[in-house]
C-alpha positions as CSV (number, residue, x, y, z in Angstrom):
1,X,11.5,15.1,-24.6
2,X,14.4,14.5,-26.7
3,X,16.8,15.6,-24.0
4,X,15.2,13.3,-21.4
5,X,15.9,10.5,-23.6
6,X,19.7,11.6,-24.6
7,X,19.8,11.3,-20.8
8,X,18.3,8.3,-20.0
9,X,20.6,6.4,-23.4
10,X,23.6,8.2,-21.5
11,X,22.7,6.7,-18.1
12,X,22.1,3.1,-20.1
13,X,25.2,3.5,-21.8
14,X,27.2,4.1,-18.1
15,X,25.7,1.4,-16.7
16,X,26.6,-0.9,-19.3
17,X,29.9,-0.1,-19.3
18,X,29.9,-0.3,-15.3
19,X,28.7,-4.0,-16.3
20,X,31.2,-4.5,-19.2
21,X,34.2,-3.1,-16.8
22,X,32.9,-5.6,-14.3
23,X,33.1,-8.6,-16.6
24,X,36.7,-7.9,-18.0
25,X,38.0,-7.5,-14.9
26,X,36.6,-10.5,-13.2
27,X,35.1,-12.5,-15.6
28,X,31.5,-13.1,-13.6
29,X,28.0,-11.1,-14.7
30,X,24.8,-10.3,-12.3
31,X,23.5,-13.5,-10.7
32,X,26.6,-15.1,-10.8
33,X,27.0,-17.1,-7.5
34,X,31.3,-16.4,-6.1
35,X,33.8,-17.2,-3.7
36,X,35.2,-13.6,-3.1
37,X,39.0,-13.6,-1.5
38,X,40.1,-9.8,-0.6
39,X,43.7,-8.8,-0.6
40,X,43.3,-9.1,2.9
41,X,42.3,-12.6,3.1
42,X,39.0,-12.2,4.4
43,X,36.9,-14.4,2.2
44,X,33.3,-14.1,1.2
45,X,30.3,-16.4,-0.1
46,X,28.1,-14.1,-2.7
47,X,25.9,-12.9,-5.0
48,X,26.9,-10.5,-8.2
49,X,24.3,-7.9,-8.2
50,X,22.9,-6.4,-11.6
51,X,23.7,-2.6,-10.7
52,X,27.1,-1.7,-10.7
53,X,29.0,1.5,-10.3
54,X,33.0,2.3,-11.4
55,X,35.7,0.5,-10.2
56,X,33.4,-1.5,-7.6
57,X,31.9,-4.6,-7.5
58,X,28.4,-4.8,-5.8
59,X,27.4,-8.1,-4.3
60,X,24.7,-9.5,-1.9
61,X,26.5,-11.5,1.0
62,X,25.1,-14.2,2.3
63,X,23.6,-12.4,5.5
64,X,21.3,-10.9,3.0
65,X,23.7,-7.2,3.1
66,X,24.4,-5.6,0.1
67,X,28.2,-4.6,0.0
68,X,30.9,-3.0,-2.6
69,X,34.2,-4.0,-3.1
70,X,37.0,-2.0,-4.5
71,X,38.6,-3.6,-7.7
72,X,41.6,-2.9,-6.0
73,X,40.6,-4.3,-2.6
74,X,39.7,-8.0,-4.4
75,X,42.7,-10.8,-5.1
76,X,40.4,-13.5,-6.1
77,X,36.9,-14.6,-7.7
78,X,35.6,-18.2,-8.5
79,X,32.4,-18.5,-9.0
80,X,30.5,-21.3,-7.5
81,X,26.9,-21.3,-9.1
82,X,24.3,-19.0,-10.7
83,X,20.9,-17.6,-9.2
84,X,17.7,-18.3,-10.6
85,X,14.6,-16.6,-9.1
86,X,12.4,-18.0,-11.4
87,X,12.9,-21.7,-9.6
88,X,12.2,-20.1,-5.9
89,X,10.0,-23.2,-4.8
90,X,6.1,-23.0,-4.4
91,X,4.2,-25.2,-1.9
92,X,0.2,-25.7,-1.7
93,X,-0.6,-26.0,2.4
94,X,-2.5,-29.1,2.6
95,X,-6.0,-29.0,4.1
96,X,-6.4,-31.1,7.4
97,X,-10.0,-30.5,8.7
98,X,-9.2,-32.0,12.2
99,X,-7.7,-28.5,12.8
100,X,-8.1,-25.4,13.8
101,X,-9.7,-23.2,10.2
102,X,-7.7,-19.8,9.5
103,X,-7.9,-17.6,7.1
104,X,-4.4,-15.6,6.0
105,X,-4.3,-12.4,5.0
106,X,-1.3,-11.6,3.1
107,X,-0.5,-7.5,3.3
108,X,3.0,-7.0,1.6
109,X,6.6,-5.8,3.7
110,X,9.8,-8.3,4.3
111,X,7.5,-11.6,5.1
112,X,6.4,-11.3,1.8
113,X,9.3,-10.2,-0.1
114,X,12.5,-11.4,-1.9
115,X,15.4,-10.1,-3.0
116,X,14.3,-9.0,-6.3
117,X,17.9,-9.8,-8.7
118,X,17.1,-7.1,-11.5
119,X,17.3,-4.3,-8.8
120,X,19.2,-5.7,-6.1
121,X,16.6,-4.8,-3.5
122,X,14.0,-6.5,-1.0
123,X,10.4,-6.2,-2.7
124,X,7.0,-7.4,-2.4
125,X,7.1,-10.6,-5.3
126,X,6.2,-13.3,-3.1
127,X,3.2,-15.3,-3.3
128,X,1.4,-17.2,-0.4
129,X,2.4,-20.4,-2.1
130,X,5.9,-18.9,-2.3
131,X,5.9,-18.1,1.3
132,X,4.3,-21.7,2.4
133,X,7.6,-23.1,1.0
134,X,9.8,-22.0,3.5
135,X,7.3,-22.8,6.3
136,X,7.6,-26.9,6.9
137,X,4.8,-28.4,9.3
138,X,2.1,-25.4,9.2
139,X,-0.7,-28.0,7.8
140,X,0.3,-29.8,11.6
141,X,-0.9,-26.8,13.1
142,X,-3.8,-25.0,11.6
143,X,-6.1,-25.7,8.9
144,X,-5.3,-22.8,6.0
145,X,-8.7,-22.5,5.1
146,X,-8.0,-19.7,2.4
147,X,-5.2,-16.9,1.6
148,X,-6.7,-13.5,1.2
149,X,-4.6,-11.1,-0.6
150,X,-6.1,-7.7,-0.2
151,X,-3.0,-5.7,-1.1
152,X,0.4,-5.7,-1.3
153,X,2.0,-3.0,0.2
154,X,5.4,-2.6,1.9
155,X,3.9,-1.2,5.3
156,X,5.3,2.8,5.0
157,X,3.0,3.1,2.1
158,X,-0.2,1.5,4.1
159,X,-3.0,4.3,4.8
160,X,-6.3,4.5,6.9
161,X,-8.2,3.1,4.0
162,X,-6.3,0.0,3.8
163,X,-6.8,-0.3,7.4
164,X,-11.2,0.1,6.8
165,X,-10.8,-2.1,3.8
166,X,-8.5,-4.7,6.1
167,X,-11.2,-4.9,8.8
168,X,-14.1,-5.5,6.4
169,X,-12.3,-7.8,4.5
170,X,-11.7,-10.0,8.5
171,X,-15.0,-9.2,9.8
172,X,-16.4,-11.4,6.6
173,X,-14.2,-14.3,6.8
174,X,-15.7,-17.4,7.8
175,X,-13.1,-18.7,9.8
176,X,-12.4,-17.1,13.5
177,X,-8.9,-17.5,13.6
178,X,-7.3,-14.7,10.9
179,X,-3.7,-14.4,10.4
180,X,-1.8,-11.6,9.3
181,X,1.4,-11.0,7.3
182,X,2.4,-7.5,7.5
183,X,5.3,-5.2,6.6
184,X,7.2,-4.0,10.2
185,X,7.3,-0.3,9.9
186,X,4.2,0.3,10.5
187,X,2.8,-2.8,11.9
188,X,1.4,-1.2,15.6
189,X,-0.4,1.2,14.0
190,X,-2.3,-1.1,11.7
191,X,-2.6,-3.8,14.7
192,X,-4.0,-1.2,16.8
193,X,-6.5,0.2,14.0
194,X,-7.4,-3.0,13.5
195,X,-7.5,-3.7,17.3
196,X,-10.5,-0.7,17.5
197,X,-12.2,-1.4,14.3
198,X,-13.1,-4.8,15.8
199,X,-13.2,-4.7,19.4
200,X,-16.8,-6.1,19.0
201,X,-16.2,-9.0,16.6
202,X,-15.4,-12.2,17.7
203,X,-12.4,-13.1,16.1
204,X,-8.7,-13.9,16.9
205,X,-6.4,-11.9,14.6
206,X,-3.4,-12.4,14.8
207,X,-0.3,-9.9,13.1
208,X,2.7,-11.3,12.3
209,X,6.2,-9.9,10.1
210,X,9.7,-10.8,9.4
211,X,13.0,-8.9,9.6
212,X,14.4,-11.1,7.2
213,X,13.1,-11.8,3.3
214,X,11.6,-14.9,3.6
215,X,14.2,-16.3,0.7
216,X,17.2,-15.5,3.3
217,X,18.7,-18.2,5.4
218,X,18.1,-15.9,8.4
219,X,14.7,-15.4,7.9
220,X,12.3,-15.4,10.8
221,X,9.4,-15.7,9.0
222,X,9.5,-19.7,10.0
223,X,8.9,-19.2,13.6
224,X,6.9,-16.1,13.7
225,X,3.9,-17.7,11.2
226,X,4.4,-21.6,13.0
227,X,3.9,-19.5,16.3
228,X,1.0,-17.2,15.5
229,X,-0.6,-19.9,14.0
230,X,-0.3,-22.4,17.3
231,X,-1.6,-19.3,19.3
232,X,-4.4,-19.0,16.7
233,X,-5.3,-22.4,17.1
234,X,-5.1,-22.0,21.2
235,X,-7.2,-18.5,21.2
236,X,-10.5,-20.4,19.5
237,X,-10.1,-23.1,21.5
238,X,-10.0,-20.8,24.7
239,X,-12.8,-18.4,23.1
240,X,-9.9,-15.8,23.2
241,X,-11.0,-12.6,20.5
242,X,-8.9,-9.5,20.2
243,X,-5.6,-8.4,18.1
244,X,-2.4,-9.9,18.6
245,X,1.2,-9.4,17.4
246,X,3.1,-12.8,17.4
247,X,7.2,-12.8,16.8
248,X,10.2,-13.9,17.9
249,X,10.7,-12.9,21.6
250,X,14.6,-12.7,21.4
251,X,17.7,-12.8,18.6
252,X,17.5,-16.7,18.8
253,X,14.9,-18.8,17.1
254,X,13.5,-20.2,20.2
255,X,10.2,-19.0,20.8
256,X,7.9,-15.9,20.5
257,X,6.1,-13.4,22.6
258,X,2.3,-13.2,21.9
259,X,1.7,-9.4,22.5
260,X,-1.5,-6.9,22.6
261,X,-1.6,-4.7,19.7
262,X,-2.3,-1.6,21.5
263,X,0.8,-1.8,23.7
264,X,3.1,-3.2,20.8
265,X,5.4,-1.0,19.6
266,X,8.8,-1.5,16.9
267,X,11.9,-0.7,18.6
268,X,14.5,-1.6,16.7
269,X,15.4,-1.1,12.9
270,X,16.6,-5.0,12.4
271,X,16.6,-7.0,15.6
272,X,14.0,-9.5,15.2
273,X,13.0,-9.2,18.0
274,X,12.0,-5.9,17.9
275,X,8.5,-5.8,18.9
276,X,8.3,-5.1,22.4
277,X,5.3,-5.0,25.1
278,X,5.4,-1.2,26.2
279,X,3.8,-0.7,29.2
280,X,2.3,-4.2,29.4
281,X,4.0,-7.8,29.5
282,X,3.9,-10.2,27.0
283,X,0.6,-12.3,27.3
284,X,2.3,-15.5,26.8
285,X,5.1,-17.4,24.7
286,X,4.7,-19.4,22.2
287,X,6.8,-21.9,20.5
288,X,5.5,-24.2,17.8
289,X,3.6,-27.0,19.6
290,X,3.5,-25.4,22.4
291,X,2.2,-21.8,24.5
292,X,3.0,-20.8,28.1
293,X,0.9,-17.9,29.5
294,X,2.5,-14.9,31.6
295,X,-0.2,-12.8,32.2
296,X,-3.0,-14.7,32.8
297,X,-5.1,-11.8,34.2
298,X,-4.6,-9.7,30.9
299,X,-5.2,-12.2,28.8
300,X,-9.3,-12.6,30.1
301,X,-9.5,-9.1,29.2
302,X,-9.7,-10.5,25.6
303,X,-12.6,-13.2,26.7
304,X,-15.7,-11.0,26.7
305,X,-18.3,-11.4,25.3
306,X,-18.5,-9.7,21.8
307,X,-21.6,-8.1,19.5
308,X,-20.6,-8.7,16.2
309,X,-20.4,-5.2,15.2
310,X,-17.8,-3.7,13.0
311,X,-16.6,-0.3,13.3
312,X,-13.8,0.3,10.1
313,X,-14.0,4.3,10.3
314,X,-11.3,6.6,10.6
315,X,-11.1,10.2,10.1
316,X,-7.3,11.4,9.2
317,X,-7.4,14.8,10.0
318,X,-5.1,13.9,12.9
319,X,-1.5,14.7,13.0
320,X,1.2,13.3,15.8
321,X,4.1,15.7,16.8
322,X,6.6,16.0,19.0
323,X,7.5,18.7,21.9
324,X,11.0,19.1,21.8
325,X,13.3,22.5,23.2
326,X,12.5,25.3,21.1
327,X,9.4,24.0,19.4
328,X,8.0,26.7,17.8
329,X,4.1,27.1,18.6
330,X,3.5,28.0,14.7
331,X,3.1,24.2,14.7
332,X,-0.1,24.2,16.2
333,X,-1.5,27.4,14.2
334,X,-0.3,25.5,10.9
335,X,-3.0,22.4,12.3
336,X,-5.6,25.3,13.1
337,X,-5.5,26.4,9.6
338,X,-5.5,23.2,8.2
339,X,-8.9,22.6,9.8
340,X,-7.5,19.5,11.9
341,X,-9.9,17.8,14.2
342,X,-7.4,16.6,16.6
343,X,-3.5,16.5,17.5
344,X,-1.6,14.0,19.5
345,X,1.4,15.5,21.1
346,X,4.5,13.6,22.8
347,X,4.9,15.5,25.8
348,X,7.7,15.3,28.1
349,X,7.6,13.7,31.6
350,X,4.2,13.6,33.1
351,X,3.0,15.6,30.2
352,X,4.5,18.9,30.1
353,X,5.2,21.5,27.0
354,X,7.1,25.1,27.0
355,X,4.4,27.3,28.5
356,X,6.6,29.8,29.4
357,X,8.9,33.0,27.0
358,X,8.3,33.2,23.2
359,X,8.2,29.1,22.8
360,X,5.3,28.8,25.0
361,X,2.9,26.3,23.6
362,X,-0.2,27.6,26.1
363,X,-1.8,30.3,23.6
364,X,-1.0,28.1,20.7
365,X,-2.8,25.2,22.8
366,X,-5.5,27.5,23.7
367,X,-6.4,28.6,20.1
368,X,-6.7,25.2,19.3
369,X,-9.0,23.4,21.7
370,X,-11.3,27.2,21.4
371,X,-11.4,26.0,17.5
372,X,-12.6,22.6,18.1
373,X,-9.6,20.1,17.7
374,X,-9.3,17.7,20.8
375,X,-5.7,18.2,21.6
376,X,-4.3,14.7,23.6
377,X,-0.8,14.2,25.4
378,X,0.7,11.1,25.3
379,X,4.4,9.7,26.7
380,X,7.4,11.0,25.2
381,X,8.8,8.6,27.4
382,X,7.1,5.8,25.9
383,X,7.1,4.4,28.9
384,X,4.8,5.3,32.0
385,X,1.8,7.5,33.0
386,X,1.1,10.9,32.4
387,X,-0.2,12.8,35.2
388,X,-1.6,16.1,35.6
389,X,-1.4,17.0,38.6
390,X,2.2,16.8,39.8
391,X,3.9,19.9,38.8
392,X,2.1,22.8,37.9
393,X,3.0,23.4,34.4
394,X,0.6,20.2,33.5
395,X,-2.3,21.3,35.9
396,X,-2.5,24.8,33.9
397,X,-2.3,22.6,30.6
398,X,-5.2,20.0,31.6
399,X,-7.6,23.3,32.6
400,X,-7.5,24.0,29.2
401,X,-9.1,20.6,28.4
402,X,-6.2,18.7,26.8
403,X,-6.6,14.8,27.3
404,X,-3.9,13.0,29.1
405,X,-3.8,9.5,27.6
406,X,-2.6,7.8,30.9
407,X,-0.2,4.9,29.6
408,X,-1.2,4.8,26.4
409,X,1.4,4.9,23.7
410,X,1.2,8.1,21.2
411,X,0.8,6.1,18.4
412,X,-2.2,4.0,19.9
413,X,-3.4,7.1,21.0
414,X,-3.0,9.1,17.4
415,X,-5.4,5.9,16.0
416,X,-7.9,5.3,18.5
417,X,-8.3,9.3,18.1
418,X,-9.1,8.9,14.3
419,X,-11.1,6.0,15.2
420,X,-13.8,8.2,17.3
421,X,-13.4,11.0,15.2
422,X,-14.2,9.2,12.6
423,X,-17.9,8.3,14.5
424,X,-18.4,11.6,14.4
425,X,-19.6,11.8,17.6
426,X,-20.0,14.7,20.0
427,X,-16.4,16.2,21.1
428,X,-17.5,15.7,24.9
429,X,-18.4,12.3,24.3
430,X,-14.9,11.8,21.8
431,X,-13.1,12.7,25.1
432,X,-15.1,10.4,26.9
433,X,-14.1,7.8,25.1
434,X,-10.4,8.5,25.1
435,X,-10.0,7.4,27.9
436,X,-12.6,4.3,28.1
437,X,-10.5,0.7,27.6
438,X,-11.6,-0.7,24.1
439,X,-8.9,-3.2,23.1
440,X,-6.7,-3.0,26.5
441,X,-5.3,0.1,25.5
442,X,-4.7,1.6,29.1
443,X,-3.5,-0.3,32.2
444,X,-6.0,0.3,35.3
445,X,-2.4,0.2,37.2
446,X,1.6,0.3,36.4
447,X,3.6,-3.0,37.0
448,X,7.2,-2.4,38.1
449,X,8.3,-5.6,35.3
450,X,7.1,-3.9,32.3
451,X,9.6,-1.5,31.7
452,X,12.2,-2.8,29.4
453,X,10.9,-6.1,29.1
């Protein structure tokens, strides 16, 4: 004990002296607001950040990037102005009952974050009213009924009981029209989740996210939420249920792409556009005051009629892998002794695996089906079908009764197979059901225009 807090007064004493270094050399302190010349005249607008380390100054531009400087690298520093957090504005979204009644569920990740200035980092301090504030004209489109804040979790850290606890919480809102602030990480699998959880209740819910803090000039939290909430408005109108990802359909803020969350899917770290339709279009776009529909034909998919029944179960003895050369077949076993229920794997091409020399999967395969986990292949690819009788390396994989999940993406396909194990339902009748159309998970055929959209 006493040598844990020798160590921690030895790392308090560095960094003070990382900070009192900073300050003699430059004169500025964390928060501090500068105009930063380098030696090589490239000059830079930002922000001094608390943590520090020798002989570099750490600063947060203003494209939201955390940099460092080398002492030696900087001619010049003015500073301009100090940052207070404490004064980031709070607005109340006034009520207009001539509009369309939502409820918004606030989740955690970027939407709802700021740069927190005693770590430097992006984290989850926002509050809806905080959020609200950077939004102008959302009480012209819906009518914020309430803010539901069931959790606030930066999406990596979101399980399969905040999902069951996320689709209670909707199924018992008043208002039909939900909308959804989520992290990005993570976002398709909890849309999807959600997507199965309440393919029976009528309700529009609609996901949206930000790649950008919501404090940063770039943010494109302003388009995403004044666009989910105009397609919100437009689903109840057109008695349109299902789950939705709304953001912004390309680097500009011009409009956004209204997606299905079963064939949604993150494809790039920071773009903000990176949700992408995978095996599907985009249902329609959607600016602020306005929606044009692209696929009119998949969008009455989402128009029938509904029951009112919820389904939040999920049983997460499921894992996901991925084939790749050499893939060692111990994989499988480890699954098997872990008492698993089912496994997703990302096979190659139409759906293939090694099944031949000391990496053959078949046996391991085998075992595992004969010990009662449902074994389902989906797209490596991501994009496509899997089919199973093409090449005979799939055909002798399907007779052992592995599931091909046609066009489904593997991560749609990892939840809707916790989703039906979680019914606990007969494995004949779990295989079944793989492969029946809940939410709009599988295309009945391939369109040439999806790929790359």
């Amino acid at each position: 004990m006493k040598q844990a807090k020798r160590q921690a007064k030895t790392k308090q004493s560095r960094r003070q002296n990382k900070k009192q270094e900073m300050s003699k050399k430059f004169d500025v302190s964390a928060g501090d607001i500068v105009q930063l010349t380098l030696k090589t005249g490239e000059k830079f607008k930002a922000i001094v950040m608390p943590k520090q380390i020798a002989n570099v100054l750490l600063v947060k531009l203003d494209n939201g990037y955390n940099v460092g400087f080398g002492f030696d690298e900087i001619k010049s520093i003015n500073k301009i102005g100090k940052i207070k957090l404490e004064q980031f504005p709070e607005k109340q979204v006034k009520q207009n009952e001539a509009l369309v009644d939502v409820t918004f569920v606030m989740t955690g990740g970027t939407i709802a974050s700021r740069v927190d200035y005693t770590t430097g980092a992006v984290s989850s301090l926002m509050k809806p009213s905080q959020l609200f504030s950077v939004i102008p004209g959302l009480e012209k489109v819906v009518n914020v009924k309430q803010v539901v804040m069931p959790f606030l979790e930066l999406s990596e850290n979101i399980t399969a009981e905040h999902w069951k606890k996320l689709a209670k919480i909707i199924a018992e809102q008043k208002t039909k029209a939900v909308i959804v602030a989520h992290g990005t990480d993570t976002l398709h699998y909890t849309a999807s989740a959600l997507a199965f959880m309440l393919h029976d209740i009528p309700k529009v819910v609609v996901f949206v996210y930000a790649q950008r803090s919501s404090d940063r000039p770039s943010t494109d939290a302003v388009l995403n939420v004044l666009c989910a909430a105009n397609f919100a408005s437009y689903a109840v109108k057109n008695n349109i249920n299902g789950v939705f990802v709304v953001g912004h359909a390309s680097m500009n803020d011009d409009y956004c792409f209204v997606l299905p969350a079963v064939k949604t899917r993150k494809m790039h770290t920071s773009r903000r556009d990176t949700f992408r339709p995978i095996n599907a279009l985009p249902l329609a776009k959607v600016w602020p005051d306005k929606i044009e529909i692209v696929d009119s034909k998949a969008l009455e998919f989402y128009k029938q009629e509904k029951h009112g029944k919820l389904h939040a179960h999920f049983n997460d003895k499921v894992a996901l892998i991925k084939w790749h050369p050499n893939a060692d077949p111990d994989i499988i076993h480890y699954y098997v002794k872990k008492n698993y229920k089912g496994i997703v794997i990302e096979a190659t091409g139409f759906g293939h695996v090694c099944i031949k020399g000391k990496t053959s999967w078949l046996n391991a395969l085998k075992k595992a089906i004969d010990n009662g986990i449902i074994v389902v292949f989906a797209a490596q690819t991501i994009y496509g079908r899997l089919n199973s009788y093409v090449y005979a390396t799939a055909r002798k994989i399907s007779k052992l009764g592995v599931v091909y999940a046609e066009d489904m993406l593997s991560e749609t396909a990892y939840v809707k197979l916790g989703w039906l194990l979680g019914m606990k339902l007969k494995q004949d009748k779990i295989k079944q059901l793989l492969l029946h159309n809940f939410a709009g998970e599988i295309s009945n055929t391939s369109i040439i225009n999806t790929f790359l959209y």
